[in-house]
Each structure stands twice: as C-alpha cells, then as structure tokens.
C-alpha positions as CSV (number, residue, x, y, z in Angstrom):
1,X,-9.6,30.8,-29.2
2,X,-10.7,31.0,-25.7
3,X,-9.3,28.0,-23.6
4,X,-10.8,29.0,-20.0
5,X,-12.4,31.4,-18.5
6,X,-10.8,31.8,-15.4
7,X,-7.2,32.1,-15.5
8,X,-5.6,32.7,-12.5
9,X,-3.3,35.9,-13.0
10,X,-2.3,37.3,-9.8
11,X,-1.6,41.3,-9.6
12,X,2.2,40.8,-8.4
13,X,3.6,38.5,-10.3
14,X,7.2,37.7,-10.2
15,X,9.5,39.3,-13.1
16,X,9.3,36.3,-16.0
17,X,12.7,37.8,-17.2
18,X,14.2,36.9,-14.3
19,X,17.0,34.4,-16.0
20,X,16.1,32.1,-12.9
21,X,12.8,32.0,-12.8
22,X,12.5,31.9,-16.8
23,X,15.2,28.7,-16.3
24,X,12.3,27.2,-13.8
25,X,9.0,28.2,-16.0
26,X,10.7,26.5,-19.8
27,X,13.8,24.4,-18.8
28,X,12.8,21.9,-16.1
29,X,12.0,18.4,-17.4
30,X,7.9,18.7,-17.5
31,X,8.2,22.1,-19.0
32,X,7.9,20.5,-22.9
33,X,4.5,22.0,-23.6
34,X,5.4,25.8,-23.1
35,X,8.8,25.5,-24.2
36,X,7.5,23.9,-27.3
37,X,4.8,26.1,-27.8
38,X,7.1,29.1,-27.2
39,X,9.8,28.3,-29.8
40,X,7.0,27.6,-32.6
41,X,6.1,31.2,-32.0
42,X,10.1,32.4,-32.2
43,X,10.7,30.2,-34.9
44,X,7.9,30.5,-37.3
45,X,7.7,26.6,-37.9
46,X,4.2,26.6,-38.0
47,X,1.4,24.7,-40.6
48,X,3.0,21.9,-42.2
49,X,6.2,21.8,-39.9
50,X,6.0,22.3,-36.2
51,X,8.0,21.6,-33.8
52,X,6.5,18.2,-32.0
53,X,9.0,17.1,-29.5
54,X,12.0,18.7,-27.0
55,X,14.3,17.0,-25.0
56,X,15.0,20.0,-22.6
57,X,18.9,19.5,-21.1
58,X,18.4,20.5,-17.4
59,X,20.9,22.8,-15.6
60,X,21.2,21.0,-12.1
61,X,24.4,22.7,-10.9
62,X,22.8,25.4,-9.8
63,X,24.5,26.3,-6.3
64,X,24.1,29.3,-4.2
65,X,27.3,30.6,-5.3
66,X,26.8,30.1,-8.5
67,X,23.1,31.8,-8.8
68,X,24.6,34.4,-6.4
69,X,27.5,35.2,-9.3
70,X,26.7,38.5,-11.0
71,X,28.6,36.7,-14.5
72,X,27.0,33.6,-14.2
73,X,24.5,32.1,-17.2
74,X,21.6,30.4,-16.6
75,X,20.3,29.4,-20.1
76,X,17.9,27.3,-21.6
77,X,18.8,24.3,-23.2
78,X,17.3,21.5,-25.1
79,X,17.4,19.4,-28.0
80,X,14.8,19.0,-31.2
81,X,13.1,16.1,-32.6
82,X,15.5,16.3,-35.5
83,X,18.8,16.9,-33.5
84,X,18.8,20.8,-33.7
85,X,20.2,22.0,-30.7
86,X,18.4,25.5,-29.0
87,X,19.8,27.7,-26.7
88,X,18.2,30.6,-25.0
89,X,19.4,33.5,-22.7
90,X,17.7,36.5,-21.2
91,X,20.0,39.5,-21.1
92,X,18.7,42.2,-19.2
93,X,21.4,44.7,-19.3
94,X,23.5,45.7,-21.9
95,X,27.1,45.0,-21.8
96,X,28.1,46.3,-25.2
97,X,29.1,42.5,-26.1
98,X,25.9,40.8,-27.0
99,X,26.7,40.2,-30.6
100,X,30.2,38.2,-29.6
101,X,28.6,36.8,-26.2
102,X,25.5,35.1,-28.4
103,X,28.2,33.7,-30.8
104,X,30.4,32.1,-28.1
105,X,27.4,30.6,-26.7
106,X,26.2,29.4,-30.1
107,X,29.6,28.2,-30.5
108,X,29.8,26.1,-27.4
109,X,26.3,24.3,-28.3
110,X,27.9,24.0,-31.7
111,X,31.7,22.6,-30.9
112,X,30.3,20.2,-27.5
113,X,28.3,18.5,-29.6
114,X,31.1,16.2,-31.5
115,X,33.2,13.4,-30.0
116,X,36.5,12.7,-31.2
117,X,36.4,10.7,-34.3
118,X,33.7,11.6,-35.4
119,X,32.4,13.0,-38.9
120,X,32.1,17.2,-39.2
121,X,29.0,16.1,-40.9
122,X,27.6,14.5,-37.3
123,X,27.7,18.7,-36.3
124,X,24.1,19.5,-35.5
125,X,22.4,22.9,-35.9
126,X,22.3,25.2,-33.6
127,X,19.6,28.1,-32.9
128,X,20.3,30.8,-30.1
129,X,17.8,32.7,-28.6
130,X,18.5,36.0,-26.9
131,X,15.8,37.7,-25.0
132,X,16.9,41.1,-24.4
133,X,15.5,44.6,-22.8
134,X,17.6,47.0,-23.9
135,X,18.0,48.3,-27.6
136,X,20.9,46.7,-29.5
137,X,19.7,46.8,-33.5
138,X,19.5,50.0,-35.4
139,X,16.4,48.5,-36.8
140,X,12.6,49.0,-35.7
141,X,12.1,45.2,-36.0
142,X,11.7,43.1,-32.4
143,X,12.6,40.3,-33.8
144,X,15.8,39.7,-36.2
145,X,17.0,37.2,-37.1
146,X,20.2,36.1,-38.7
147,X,21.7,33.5,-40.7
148,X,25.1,32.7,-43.0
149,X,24.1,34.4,-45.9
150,X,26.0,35.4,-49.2
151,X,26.6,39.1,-49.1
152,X,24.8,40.2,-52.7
153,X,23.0,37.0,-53.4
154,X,21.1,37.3,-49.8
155,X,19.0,33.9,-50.9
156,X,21.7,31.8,-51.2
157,X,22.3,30.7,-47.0
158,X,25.9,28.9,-46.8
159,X,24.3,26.5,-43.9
160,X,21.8,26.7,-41.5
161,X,24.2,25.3,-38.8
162,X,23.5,28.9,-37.5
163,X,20.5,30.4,-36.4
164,X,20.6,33.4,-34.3
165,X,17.7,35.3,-32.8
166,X,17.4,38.4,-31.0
167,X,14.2,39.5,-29.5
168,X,13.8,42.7,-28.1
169,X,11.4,43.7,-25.4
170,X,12.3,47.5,-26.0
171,X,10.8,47.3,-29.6
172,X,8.3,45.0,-28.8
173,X,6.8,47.7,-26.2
174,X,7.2,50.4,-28.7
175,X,4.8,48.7,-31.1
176,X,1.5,49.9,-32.0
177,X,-0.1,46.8,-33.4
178,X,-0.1,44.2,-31.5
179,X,-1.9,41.1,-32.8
180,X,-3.2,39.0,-30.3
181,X,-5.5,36.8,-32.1
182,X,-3.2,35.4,-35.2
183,X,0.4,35.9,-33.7
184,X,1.6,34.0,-31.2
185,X,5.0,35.2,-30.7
186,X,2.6,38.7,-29.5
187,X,1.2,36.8,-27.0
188,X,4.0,35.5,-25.8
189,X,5.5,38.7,-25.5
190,X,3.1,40.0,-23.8
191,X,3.0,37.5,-21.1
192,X,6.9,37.8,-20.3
193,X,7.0,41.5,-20.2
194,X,6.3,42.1,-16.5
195,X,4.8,45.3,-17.2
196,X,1.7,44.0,-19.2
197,X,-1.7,44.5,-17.4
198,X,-3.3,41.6,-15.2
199,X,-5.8,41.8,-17.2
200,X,-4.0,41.7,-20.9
201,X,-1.8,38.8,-19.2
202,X,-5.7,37.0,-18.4
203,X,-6.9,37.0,-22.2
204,X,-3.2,35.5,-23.5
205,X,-3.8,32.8,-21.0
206,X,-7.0,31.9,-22.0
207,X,-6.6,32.1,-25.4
208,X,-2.8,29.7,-25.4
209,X,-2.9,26.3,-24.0
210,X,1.2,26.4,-24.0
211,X,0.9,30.2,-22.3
212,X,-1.3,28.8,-19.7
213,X,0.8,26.0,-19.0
214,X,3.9,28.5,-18.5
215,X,1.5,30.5,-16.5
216,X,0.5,27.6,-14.0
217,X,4.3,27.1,-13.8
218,X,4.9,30.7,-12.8
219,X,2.5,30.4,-10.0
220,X,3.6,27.3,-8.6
221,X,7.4,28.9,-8.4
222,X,5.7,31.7,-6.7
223,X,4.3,29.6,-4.0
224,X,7.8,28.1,-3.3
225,X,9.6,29.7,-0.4
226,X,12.8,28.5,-1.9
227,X,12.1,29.4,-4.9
228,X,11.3,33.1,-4.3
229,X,13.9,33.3,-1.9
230,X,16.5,32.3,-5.1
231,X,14.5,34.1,-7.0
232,X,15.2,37.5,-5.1
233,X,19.1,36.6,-4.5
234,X,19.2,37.2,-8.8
235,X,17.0,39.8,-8.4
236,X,19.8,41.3,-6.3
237,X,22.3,40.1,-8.2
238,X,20.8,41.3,-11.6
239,X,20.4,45.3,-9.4
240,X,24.0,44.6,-8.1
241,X,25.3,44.5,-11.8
242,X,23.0,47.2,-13.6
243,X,24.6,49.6,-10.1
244,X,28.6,48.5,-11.2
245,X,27.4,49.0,-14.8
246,X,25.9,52.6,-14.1
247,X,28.8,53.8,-11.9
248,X,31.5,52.5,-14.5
249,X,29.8,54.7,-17.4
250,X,29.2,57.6,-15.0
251,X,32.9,57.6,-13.8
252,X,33.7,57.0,-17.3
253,X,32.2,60.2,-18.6
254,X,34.4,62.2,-15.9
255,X,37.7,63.0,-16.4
256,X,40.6,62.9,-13.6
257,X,38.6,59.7,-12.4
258,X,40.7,57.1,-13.6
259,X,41.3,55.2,-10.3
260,X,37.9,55.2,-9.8
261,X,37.6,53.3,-13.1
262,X,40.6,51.2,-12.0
263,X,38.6,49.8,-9.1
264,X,35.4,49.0,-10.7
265,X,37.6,46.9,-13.2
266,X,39.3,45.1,-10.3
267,X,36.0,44.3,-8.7
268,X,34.6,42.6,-12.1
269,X,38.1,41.2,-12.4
270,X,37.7,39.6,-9.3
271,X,34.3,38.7,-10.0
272,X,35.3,36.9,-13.2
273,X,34.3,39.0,-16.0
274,X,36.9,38.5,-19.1
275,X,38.9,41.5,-20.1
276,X,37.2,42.5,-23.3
277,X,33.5,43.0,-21.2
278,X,35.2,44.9,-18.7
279,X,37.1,46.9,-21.6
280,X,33.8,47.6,-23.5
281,X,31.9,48.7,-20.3
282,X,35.2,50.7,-18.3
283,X,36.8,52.0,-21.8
284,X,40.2,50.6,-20.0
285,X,42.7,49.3,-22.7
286,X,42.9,45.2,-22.4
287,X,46.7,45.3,-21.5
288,X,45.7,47.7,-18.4
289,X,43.2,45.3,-17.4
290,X,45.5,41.7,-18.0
291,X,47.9,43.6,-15.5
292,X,45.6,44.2,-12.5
C-alpha cells in the first residue's frame, strides 16, 4: 500500500542504530505510533490481536557524562495496554555476554515492577528486545525468539512472564528474500539498517504509515544541532569501545603480552564494566580482575 509519494529520504542519513538516536526516533512521549507499529511487526500480534496502546517510560537522565560513558544503556522502555512491560536495546558490538546481559535487563523490568506487600501474582510480563549487528545464534534465523519452555514437551510454556527476542541485522542482510509487501518486520529492517539504499528506504516509507512517522522523526533529530552534536559524542563513544574491544582480543591472541591485557582491564575497570564482561572480552581470571 502506497501511503505517499514523496517521502523525504535524504542520502546521509544518520545511523538509526545509534542507541541515542533510536532512544529519540521510538522512546520520547509522541513517539506511540512507530513504536507501536514497530513492536506489532517484532511481536507478530497481528489480525485479531494488535497491539493498540503504549505508554512509553521516558529516559530523562540523560547527562553528558552519562551519554559520554562507553557502559552506559540507553534502552527503550514502555508499558502495554494490558500491563506487559517491553524493553528494547541495540547492541552493536559483541561482548560475549548478550545472553546474561538481556536476562539481567529482563530481570530488572521484571523484579522493579512489585512493591512490598504486594501479590507475586501482581508480576507483569516482561518482553526484551535486543537489536544486535553481530552474529550471536548458531542459527540462520534473524529473528529467535525464546520463551520458558518444557524441555521434551516444547508446547507446554511454564509462563509467558518471559519473552525474549533477539534480532539480528547480520542475518537479516544475508537474506535473500526479502518481503516487502506482506512482512512488516522486513520493512522495518530495512529502514534501520543504515546501509539500505535511499531509494529502498523511499518505498518502506511510503508503503508504512508507522515507518514514515519514525522517518519524519529521524529527520527532525537530524536538523537538531544538539541533537547531532549528542548524537556524534556516542558515535565516538560506540568507535571508542569497538577500538578497546579490538586491541583486548588482539593482545589476547599474543603471548608475553600480559601487561598489555592488564591495562586494558584497568581502563574498563575504571570505566565501570563488571568483572565477568571484562573476563569474557580480556580472558583475565575474575579474582585477577577483583584485585586491580
């Protein structure tokens, strides 16, 4: 369905998987419509039960410090019409943790969410979205996703308090058929990964009223001085990481290089990384690293 036929797509656009800018295009109050229209496509609810209403949690403590901070999270947060509670996160790098990180952040929407005295029956459910570009599944699938789920009787689910999605941008390159048309999670795809064609990001737009929405978003960030200005400071904080990561595996592969290693795990000790990331990314035993 063509909505328009005059998107406005410029040729350099910013990078949607920035974890700032994504935060400013789907987690702002006013931002209902795409972030609606992008968790129906992630979460299949379509038909006879979509999504109708968010009530998006805004991050407003976002300081200069804080964005500056290599380790720091800026996720996505909001709240269903039925009391689910969604979070999402881009993760561009991989830091050998992503299965334990997305369960302590599915944990802390999970565990915040009761007051004392209250019934474990007043727990909501909880769905985390991880938007990732790196490989991390030995599977060809883009999207996986995973629930509580007896081990030989894979139909019977123990809850759905848990609802955890990973969606890869890797895989999603890699595949051949891409449906357009009839699946809208492909669209959206296609319109986050920065590498799409102005032209491919046009026809998405004009046939998604919730993609052109996030697009018009997009473009008003892009004519914020401010904006761009944060904007570039995670750019540089995102390089400054995947540099640390690189030079941490590279000295890890050499031998004799041990205080080399040493140092980078002071740095991210200092920078406030917990000891079992810097173990899986320096190899350094957990003890070493406590004693630093």
């Amino acid at each position: 369905m063509n909505l328009s036929s005059s998107a406005t797509v410029p040729h350099e656009r910013l990078n949607p998987l920035n974890d700032y800018l994504f935060l400013k295009v789907m987690g702002e109050k006013g931002d209902e419509v795409q972030l609606l229209g992008f968790l129906n496509a992630v979460l299949g609810r379509t038909g006879k039960d979509p999504l109708v209403s968010v009530d998006i949690i805004e991050n407003r403590y976002l300081s200069p410090d804080f964005l500056g901070n290599k380790a720091s999270i800026l996720d996505v947060r909001a709240i269903l019409f039925d009391g689910t509670k969604v979070n999402i996160e881009v993760q561009l790098r991989n830091l050998m943790n992503m299965d334990k990180r997305s369960l302590f952040y599915w944990s802390r929407e999970y565990t915040t969410a009761i007051k004392k005295g209250q019934d474990y029956l007043d727990l909501p459910n909880v769905v985390a979205i991880n938007i990732i570009d790196f490989e991390f599944l030995e599977t060809k699938k883009f999207h996986t996703v995973f629930h509580l789920r007896e081990d030989e009787e894979t139909s019977l689910v123990l809850t759905n308090a848990l609802e955890i999605h990973f969606l890869d941008m890797v895989k999603w390159r890699k595949q051949s058929k891409k449906d357009l048309v009839n699946e809208p999670l492909h669209r959206w795809l296609t319109w986050l990964d920065r590498g799409s064609p102005p032209e491919l990001i046009a026809e998405v737009v004009n046939m998604d009223i919730a993609i052109m929405t996030a697009n018009g978003k997009h473009i008003h960030v892009m004519s914020d001085e401010n904006a761009v200005q944060t904007y570039e400071m995670r750019q540089k904080a995102i390089r400054d990481l995947n540099s640390m990561v690189g030079y941490a595996h590279d000295e890890g592969k050499t031998e004799g290089r041990t205080e080399s290693i040493l140092e980078v795990a002071r740095k991210m000790k200092a920078m406030g990384f917990s000891a079992d990331k810097i173990q899986a990314i320096t190899g350094l035993d957990v003890d070493k690293i406590t004693t630093l």
